[in-house]
C-alpha positions as CSV (number, residue, x, y, z in Angstrom):
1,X,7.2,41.1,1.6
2,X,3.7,39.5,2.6
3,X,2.7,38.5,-1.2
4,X,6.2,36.9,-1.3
5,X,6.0,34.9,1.7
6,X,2.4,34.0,0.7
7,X,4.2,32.6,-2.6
8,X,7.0,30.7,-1.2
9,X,4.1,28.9,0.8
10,X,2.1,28.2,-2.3
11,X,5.2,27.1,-4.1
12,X,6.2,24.5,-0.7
13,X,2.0,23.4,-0.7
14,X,2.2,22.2,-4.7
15,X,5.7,20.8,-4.5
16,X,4.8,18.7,-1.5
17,X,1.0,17.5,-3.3
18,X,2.9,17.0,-6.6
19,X,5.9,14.8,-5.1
20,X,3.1,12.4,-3.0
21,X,1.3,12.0,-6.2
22,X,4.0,11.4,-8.4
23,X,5.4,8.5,-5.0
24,X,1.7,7.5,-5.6
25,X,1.6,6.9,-9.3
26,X,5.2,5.4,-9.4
27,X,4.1,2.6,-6.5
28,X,2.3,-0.5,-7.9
29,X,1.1,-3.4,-5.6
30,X,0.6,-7.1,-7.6
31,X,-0.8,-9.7,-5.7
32,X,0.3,-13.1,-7.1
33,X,-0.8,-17.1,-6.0
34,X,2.4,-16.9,-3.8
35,X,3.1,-13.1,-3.4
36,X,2.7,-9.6,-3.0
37,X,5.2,-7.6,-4.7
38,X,5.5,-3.8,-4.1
39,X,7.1,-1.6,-6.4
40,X,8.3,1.8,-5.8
41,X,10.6,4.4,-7.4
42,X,11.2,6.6,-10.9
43,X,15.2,6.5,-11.0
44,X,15.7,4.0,-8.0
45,X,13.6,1.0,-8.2
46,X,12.9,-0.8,-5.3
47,X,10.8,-4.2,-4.8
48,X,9.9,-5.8,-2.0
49,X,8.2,-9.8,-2.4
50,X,6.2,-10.9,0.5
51,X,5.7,-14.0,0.6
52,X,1.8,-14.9,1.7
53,X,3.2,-17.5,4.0
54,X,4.4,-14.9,6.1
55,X,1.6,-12.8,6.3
56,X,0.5,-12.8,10.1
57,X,-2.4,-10.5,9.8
58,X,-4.2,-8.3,7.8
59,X,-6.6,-5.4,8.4
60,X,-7.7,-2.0,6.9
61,X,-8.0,1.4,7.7
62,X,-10.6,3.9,6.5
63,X,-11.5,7.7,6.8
64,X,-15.2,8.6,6.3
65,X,-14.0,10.5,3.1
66,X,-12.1,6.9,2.3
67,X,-15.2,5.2,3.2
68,X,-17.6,7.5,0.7
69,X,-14.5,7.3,-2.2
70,X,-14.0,4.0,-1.4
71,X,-10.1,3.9,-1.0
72,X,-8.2,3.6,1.9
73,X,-4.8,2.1,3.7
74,X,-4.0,-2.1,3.9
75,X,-1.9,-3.0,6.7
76,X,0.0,-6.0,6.3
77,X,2.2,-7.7,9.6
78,X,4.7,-9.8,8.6
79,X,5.7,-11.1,12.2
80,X,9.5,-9.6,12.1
81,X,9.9,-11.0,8.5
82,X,9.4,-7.5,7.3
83,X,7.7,-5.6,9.5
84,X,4.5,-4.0,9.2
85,X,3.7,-2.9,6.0
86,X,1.2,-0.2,4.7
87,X,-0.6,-0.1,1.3
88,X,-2.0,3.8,1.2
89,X,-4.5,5.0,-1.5
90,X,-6.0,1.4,-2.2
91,X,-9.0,1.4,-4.4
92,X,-11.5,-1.0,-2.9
93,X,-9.7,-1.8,-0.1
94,X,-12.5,-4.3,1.7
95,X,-12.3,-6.1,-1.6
96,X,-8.4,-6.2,-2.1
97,X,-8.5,-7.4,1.7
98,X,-10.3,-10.1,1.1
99,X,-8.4,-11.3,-2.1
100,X,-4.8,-11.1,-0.2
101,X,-6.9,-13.3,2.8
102,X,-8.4,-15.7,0.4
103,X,-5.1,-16.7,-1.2
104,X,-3.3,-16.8,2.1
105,X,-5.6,-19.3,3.0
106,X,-5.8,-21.1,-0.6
107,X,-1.5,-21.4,-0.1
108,X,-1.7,-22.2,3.5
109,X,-4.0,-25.6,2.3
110,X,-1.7,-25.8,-0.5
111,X,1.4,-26.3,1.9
112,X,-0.3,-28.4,4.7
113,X,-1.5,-31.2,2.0
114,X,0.1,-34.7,2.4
C-alpha cells in the first residue's frame, strides 16, 4: 500500500509541474508604444491591454536562483485600473523593466506636448 501511495504522489508532483508549464508556455507578454497586452489560455483565451498611461509603478522581484538564471517576476500597479499585476518567469527582467519604464515615459512626453 506504501509503493502505491508513493505513486499517487509522484503522479500529483508531475501533474502539478506539467500544468504550470504548460500556463507558462501558453502566457505571452507584448509590450507595444502604447500597451502591454497579456495573453493567457489554450481553450479560453483571455487578454488583458494595459494601457502605459496607467501604469503607476513598476518594480521587480528576484530569487538568488533568478538572479544567477537571470529570470524573475515584473510587478506592475495599475492604481485601481487593474490592480496589481505580476509577470512570473521573465527572462531578463532588469532589462524588460526598463523598456516598459522607458516607453512610459516616451508616452507620458507624448501626451503632455502642446
Amino acid at each position: 500500500i506504501l509503493l502505491k501511495v508513493i505513486n499517487f504522489v509522484y503522479l500529483i508532483i508531475i501533474l502539478f509541474v506539467f500544468y504550470y508549464q504548460i500556463k507558462r508556455e501558453t502566457t505571452t507578454y507584448t509590450l507595444t508604444e502604447k500597451d502591454i497586452i497579456i495573453k493567457r489560455g489554450i481553450f479560453i483565451r483571455k487578454e488583458d491591454y494595459i494601457p502605459l498611461i496607467r501604469i503607476r509603478n513598476v518594480s521587480l522581484n528576484r530569487s538568488l536562483l533568478g538572479m544567477v538564471l537571470k529570470y524573475g517576476t515584473i510587478l506592475i500597479d495599475t492604481g485601481g485600473f487593474i490592480g496589481m499585476i505580476q509577470m512570473p518567469n521573465i527572462p531578463n527582467p532588469k532589462q524588460r523593466t526598463k523598456e516598459i519604464l522607458y516607453k512610459m515615459r516616451k508616452n507620458i512626453e507624448k501626451n503632455t506636448e502642446i
